[in-house]
N, CA, C and O of each residue as an XYZ file, in Angstrom:
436
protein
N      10.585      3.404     37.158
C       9.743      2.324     36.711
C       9.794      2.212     35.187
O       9.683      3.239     34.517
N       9.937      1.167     34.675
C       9.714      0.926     33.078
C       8.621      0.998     32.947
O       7.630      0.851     33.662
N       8.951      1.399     31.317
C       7.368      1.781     30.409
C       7.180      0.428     30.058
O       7.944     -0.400     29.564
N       5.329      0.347     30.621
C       4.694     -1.605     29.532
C       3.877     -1.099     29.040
O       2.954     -0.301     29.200
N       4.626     -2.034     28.004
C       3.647     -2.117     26.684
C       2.029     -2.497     26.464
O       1.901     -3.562     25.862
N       1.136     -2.035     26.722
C      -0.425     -1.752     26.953
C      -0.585     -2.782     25.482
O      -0.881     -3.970     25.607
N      -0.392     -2.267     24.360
C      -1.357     -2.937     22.955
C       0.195     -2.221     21.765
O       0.851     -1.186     21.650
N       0.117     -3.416     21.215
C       1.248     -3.027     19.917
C       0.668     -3.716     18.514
O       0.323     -4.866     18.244
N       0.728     -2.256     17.608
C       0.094     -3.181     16.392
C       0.653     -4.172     15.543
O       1.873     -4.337     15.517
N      -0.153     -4.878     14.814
C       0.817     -6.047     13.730
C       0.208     -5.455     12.725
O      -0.712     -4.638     12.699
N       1.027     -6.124     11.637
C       1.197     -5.842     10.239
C      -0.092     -6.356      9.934
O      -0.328     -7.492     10.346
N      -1.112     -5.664      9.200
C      -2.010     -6.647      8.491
C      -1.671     -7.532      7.034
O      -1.397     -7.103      5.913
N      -1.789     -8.746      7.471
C      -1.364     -9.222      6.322
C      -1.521     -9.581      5.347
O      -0.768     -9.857      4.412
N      -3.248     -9.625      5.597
C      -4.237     -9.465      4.129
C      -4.395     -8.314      3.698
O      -5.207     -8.249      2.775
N      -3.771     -7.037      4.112
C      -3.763     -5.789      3.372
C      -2.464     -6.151      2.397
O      -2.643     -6.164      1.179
N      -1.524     -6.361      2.798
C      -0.336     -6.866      2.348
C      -0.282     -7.288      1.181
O       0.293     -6.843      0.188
N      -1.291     -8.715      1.437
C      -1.370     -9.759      0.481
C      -2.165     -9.513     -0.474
O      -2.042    -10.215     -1.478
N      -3.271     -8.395     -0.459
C      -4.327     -8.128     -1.220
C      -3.200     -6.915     -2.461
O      -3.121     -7.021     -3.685
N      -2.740     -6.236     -1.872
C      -1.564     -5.316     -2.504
C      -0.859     -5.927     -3.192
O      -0.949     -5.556     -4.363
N      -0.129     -6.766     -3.022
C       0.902     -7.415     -4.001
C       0.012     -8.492     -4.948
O       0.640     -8.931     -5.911
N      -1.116     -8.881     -4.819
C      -2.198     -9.442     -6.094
C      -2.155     -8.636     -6.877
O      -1.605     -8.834     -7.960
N      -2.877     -7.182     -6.463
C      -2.891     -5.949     -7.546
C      -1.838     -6.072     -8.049
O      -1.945     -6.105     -9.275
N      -0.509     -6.188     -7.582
C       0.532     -5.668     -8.624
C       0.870     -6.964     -9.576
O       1.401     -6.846    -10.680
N       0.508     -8.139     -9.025
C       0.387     -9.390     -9.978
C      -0.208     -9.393    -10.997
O       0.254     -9.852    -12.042
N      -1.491     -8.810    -10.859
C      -2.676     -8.824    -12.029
C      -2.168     -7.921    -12.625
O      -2.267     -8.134    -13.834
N      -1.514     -6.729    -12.341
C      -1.310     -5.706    -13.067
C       0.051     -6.653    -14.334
O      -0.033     -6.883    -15.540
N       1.157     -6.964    -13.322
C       2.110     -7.324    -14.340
C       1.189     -8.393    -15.240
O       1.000     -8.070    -16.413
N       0.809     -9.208    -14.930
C      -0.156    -10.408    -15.749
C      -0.782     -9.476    -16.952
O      -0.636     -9.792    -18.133
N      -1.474     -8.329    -16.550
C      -2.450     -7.981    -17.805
C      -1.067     -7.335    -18.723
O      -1.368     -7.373    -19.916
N       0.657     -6.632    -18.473
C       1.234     -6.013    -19.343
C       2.209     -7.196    -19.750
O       2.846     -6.774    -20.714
N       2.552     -8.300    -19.493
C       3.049     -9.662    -20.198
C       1.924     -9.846    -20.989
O       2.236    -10.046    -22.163
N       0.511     -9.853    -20.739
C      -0.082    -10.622    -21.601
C      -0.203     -9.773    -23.254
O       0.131    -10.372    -24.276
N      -0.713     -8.362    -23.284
C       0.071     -7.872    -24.150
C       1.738     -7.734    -24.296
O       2.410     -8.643    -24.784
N       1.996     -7.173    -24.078
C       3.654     -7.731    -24.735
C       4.137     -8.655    -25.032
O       5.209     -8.460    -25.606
N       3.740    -10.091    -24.871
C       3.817    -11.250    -25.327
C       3.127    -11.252    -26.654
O       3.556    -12.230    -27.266
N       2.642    -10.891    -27.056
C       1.545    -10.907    -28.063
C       1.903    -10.451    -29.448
O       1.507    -10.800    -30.560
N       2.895     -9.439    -28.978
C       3.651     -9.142    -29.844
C       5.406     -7.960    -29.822
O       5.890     -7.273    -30.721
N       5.745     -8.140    -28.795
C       7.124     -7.473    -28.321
C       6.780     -5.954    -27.720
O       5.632     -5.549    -27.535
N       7.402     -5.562    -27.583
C       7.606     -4.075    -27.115
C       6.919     -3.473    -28.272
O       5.883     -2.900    -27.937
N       7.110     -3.441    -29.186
C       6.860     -2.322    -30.485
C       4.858     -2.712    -30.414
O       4.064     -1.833    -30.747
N       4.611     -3.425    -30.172
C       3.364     -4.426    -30.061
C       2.194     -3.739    -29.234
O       0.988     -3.514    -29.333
N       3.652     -3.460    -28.033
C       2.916     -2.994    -26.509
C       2.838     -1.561    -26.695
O       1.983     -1.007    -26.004
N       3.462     -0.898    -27.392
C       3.374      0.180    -27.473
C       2.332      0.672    -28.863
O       2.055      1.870    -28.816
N       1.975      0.219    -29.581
C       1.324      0.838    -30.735
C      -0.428      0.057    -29.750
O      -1.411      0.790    -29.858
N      -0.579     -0.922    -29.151
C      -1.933     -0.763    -28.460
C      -1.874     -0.055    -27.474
O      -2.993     -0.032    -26.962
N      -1.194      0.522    -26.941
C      -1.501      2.076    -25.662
C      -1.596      3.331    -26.633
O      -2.097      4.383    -26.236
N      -1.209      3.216    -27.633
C      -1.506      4.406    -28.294
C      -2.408      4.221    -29.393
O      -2.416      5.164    -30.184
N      -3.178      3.251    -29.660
C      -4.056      2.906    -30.512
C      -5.171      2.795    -29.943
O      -5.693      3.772    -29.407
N      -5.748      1.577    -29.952
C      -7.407      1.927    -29.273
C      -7.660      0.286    -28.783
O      -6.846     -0.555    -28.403
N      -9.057      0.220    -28.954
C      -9.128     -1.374    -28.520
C      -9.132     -2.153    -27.404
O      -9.653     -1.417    -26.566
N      -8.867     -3.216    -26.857
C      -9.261     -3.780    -25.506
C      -8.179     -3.837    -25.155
O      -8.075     -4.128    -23.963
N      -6.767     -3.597    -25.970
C      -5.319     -4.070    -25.749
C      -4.862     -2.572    -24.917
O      -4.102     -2.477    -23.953
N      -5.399     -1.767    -25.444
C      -5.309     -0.147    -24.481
C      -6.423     -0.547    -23.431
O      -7.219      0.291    -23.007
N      -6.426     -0.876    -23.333
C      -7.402     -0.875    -22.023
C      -6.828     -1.880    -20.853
O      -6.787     -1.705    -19.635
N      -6.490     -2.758    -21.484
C      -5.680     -3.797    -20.588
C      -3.949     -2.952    -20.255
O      -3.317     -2.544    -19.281
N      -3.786     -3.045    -21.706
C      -2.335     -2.097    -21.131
C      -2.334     -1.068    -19.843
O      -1.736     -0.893    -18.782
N      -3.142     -0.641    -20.442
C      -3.138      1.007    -19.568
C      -3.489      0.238    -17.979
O      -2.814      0.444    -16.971
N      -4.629     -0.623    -18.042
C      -5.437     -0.882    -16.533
C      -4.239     -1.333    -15.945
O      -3.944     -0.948    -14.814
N      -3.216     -2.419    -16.834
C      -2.489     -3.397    -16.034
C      -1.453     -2.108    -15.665
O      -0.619     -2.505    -14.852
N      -1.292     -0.947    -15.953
C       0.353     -0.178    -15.206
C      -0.478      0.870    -14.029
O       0.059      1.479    -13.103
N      -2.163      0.852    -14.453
C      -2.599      1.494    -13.131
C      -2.874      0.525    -11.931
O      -3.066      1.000    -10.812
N      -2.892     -0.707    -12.128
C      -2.723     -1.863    -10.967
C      -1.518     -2.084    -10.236
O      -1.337     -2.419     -9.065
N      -0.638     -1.794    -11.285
C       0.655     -2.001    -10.849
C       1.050     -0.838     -9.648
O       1.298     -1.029     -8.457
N       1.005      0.607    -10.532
C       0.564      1.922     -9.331
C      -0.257      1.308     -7.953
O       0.349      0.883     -6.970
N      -1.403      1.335     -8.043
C      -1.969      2.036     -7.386
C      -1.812      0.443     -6.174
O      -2.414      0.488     -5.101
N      -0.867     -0.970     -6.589
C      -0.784     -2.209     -5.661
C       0.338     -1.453     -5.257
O       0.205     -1.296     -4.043
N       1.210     -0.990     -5.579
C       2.367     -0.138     -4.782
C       2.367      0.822     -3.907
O       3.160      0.961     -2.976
N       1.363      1.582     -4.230
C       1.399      2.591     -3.557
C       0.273      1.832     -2.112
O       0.484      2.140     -0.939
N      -0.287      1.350     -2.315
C      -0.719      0.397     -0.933
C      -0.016     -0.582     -0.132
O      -0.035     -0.728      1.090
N       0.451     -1.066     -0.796
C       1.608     -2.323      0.033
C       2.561     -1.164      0.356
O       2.882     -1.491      1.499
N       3.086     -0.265      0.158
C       3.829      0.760      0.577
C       3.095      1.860      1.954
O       3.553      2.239      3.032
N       2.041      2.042      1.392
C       1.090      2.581      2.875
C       1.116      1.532      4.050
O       1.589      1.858      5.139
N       0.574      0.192      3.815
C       0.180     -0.712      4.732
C       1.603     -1.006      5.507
O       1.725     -0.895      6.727
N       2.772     -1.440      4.513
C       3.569     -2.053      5.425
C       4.306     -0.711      6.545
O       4.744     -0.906      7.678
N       4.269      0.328      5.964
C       5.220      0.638      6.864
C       4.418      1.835      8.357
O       5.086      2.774      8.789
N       3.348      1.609      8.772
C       2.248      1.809      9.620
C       2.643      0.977     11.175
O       2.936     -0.219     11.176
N       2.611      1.572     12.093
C       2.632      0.604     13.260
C       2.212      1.951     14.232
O       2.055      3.137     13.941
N       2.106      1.218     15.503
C       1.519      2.139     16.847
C       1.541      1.212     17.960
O       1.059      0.084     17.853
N       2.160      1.703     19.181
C       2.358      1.046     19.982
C       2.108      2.100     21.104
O       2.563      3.238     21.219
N       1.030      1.209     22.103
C       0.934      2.437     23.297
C       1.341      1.548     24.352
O       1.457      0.324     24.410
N       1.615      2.918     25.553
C       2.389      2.218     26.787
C       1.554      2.896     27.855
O       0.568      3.600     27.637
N       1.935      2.676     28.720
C       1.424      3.406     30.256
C       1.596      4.657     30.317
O       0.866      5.486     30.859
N       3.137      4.907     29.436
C       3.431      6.623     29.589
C       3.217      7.335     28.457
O       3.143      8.548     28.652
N       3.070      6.901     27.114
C       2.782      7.237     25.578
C       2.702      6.195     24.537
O       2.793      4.968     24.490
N       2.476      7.265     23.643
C       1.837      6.466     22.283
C       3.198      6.621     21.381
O       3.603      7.782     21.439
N       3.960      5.832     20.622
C       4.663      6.173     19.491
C       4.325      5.215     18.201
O       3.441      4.363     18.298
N       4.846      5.342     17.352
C       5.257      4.782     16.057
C       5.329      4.974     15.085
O       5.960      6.025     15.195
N       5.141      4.778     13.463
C       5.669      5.745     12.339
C       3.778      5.400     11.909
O       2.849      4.661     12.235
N       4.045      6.294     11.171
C       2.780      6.785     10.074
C       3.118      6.256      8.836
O       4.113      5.597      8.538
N       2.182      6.615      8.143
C       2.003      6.271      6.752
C       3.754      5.953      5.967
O       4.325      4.919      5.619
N       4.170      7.532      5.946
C       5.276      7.727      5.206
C       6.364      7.650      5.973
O       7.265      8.467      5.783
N       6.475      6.778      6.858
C       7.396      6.771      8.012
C       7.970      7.549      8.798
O       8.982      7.352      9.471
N       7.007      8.888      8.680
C       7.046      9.574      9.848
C       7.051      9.210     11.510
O       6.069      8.548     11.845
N       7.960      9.524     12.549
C       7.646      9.288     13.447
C       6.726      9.630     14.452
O       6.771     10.853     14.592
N       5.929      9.130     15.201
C       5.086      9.601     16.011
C       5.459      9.661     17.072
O       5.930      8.529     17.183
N       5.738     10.449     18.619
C       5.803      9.953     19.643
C       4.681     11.286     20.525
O       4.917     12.486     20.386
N       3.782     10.883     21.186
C       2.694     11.545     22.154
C       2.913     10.965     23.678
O       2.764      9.800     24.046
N       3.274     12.001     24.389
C       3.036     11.612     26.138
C       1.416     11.111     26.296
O       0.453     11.371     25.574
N       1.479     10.516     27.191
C      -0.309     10.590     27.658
C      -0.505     11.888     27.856
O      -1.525     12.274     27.287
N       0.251     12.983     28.625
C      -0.416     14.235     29.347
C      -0.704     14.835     28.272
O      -1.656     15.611     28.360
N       0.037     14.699     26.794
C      -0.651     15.659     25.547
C      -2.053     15.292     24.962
O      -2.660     16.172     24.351
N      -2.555     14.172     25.094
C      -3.466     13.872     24.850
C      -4.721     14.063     25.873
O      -4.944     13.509     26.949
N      -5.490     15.083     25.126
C      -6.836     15.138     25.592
C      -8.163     14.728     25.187
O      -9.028     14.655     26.059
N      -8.423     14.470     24.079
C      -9.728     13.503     23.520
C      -9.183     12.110     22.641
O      -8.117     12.042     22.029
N     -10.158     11.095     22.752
C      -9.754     10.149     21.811
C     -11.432      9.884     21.064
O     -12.495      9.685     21.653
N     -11.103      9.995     19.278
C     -12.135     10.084     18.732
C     -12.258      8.530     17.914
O     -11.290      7.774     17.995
N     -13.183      8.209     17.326
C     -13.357      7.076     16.319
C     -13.852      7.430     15.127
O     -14.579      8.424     15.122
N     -13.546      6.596     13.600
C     -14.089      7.232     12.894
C     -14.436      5.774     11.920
O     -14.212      4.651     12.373
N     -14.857      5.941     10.903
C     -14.834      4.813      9.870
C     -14.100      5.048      8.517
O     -14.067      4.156      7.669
Protein backbone atom coordinates (compact mmCIF):
# COMPACT_ATOMS: atom_id res chain seq x y z
CA UNK A 1 0.00 0.00 0.00
CA UNK A 2 1.34 3.61 -0.60
CA UNK A 3 2.18 6.09 1.95
CA UNK A 4 -0.74 9.39 1.93
CA UNK A 5 0.10 12.27 2.62
CA UNK A 6 -2.05 13.24 5.97
CA UNK A 7 -0.85 17.34 6.23
CA UNK A 8 2.32 18.93 4.39
CA UNK A 9 3.72 22.20 5.44
CA UNK A 10 4.02 25.52 3.26
CA UNK A 11 6.44 28.07 3.35
CA UNK A 12 5.28 30.94 5.44
CA UNK A 13 5.41 33.75 3.47
CA UNK A 14 5.03 36.58 5.69
CA UNK A 15 7.91 35.18 7.71
CA UNK A 16 9.74 35.39 4.46
CA UNK A 17 8.59 38.67 3.56
CA UNK A 18 8.98 40.21 7.00
CA UNK A 19 12.90 38.89 6.73
CA UNK A 20 13.89 40.31 3.61
CA UNK A 21 12.27 44.03 4.88
CA UNK A 22 14.83 43.67 7.72
CA UNK A 23 17.49 43.24 5.34
CA UNK A 24 16.03 46.23 3.20
CA UNK A 25 15.94 48.61 6.07
CA UNK A 26 19.14 47.42 7.06
CA UNK A 27 20.80 48.09 3.49
CA UNK A 28 18.60 51.53 3.39
CA UNK A 29 20.02 52.72 6.84
CA UNK A 30 24.10 51.72 5.36
CA UNK A 31 23.43 53.62 1.71
CA UNK A 32 22.02 56.27 3.62
CA UNK A 33 25.25 56.87 5.43
CA UNK A 34 27.62 56.06 2.79
CA UNK A 35 25.99 58.24 0.49
CA UNK A 36 26.60 61.02 2.65
CA UNK A 37 29.85 60.84 2.27
CA UNK A 38 31.80 57.62 0.54
CA UNK A 39 33.34 54.80 2.23
CA UNK A 40 36.00 56.85 4.16
CA UNK A 41 32.61 58.75 5.49
CA UNK A 42 31.08 55.35 6.49
CA UNK A 43 33.78 54.37 8.21
CA UNK A 44 35.02 57.33 10.44
CA UNK A 45 30.95 57.41 11.78
CA UNK A 46 31.19 53.61 13.04
CA UNK A 47 34.14 54.54 14.71
CA UNK A 48 33.20 57.92 15.88
CA UNK A 49 30.07 58.55 17.76
CA UNK A 50 26.74 60.19 16.95
CA UNK A 51 23.44 59.04 15.31
CA UNK A 52 25.55 58.05 12.10
CA UNK A 53 27.11 55.07 14.48
CA UNK A 54 24.07 54.18 15.46
CA UNK A 55 22.42 53.92 12.18
CA UNK A 56 25.55 52.38 10.71
CA UNK A 57 26.02 49.84 13.18
CA UNK A 58 21.84 49.15 13.54
CA UNK A 59 21.65 49.02 9.64
CA UNK A 60 24.58 45.79 9.42
CA UNK A 61 22.73 44.29 12.61
CA UNK A 62 19.39 44.29 10.43
CA UNK A 63 21.06 43.13 7.72
CA UNK A 64 22.42 39.98 10.16
CA UNK A 65 19.95 39.23 12.05
CA UNK A 66 17.05 39.58 8.33
CA UNK A 67 19.45 36.78 7.14
CA UNK A 68 19.80 34.76 9.52
CA UNK A 69 15.79 34.49 9.58
CA UNK A 70 14.86 34.30 6.00
CA UNK A 71 17.55 31.57 6.19
CA UNK A 72 15.77 29.75 9.29
CA UNK A 73 12.22 30.22 7.78
CA UNK A 74 12.84 29.21 4.26
CA UNK A 75 14.46 26.15 4.59
CA UNK A 76 11.89 24.37 7.42
CA UNK A 77 9.21 21.94 6.10
CA UNK A 78 7.36 18.69 7.67
CA UNK A 79 5.29 16.46 6.10
CA UNK A 80 3.35 13.60 7.84
CA UNK A 81 1.92 10.44 6.32
CA UNK A 82 0.02 7.40 7.57
CA UNK A 83 3.40 5.64 8.10
CA UNK A 84 5.82 8.75 9.28
CA UNK A 85 6.83 12.08 9.76
CA UNK A 86 9.86 13.50 7.60
CA UNK A 87 11.41 16.74 6.51
CA UNK A 88 14.44 19.08 7.07
CA UNK A 89 14.85 21.33 10.12
CA UNK A 90 16.12 24.50 10.64
CA UNK A 91 19.67 23.90 9.14
CA UNK A 92 18.57 21.43 6.70
CA UNK A 93 18.93 18.68 8.61
CA UNK A 94 16.93 15.75 7.71
CA UNK A 95 14.20 14.41 9.69
CA UNK A 96 12.61 11.10 9.10
CA UNK A 97 10.37 9.34 12.32
CA UNK A 98 8.20 6.02 11.81
CA UNK A 99 4.88 6.45 13.64
CA UNK A 100 5.96 3.31 15.90
CA UNK A 101 8.96 5.70 17.26
CA UNK A 102 6.80 8.10 18.35
CA UNK A 103 5.28 8.01 21.70
CA UNK A 104 3.99 11.45 23.04
CA UNK A 105 3.03 14.50 21.07
CA UNK A 106 3.55 17.79 23.09
CA UNK A 107 2.56 21.63 22.30
CA UNK A 108 4.31 24.53 23.21
CA UNK A 109 4.29 28.41 22.48
Amino acid sequence: MNEQIIIKSERDIRAIAISIAIILIGLVCIIAVFCDGGIEALLDYMTGGGIEIVVSWGGISLIVIGTILLFRFKNCEIVVTDKRIYGKATFGTRVDLPLDSISAVGMSN
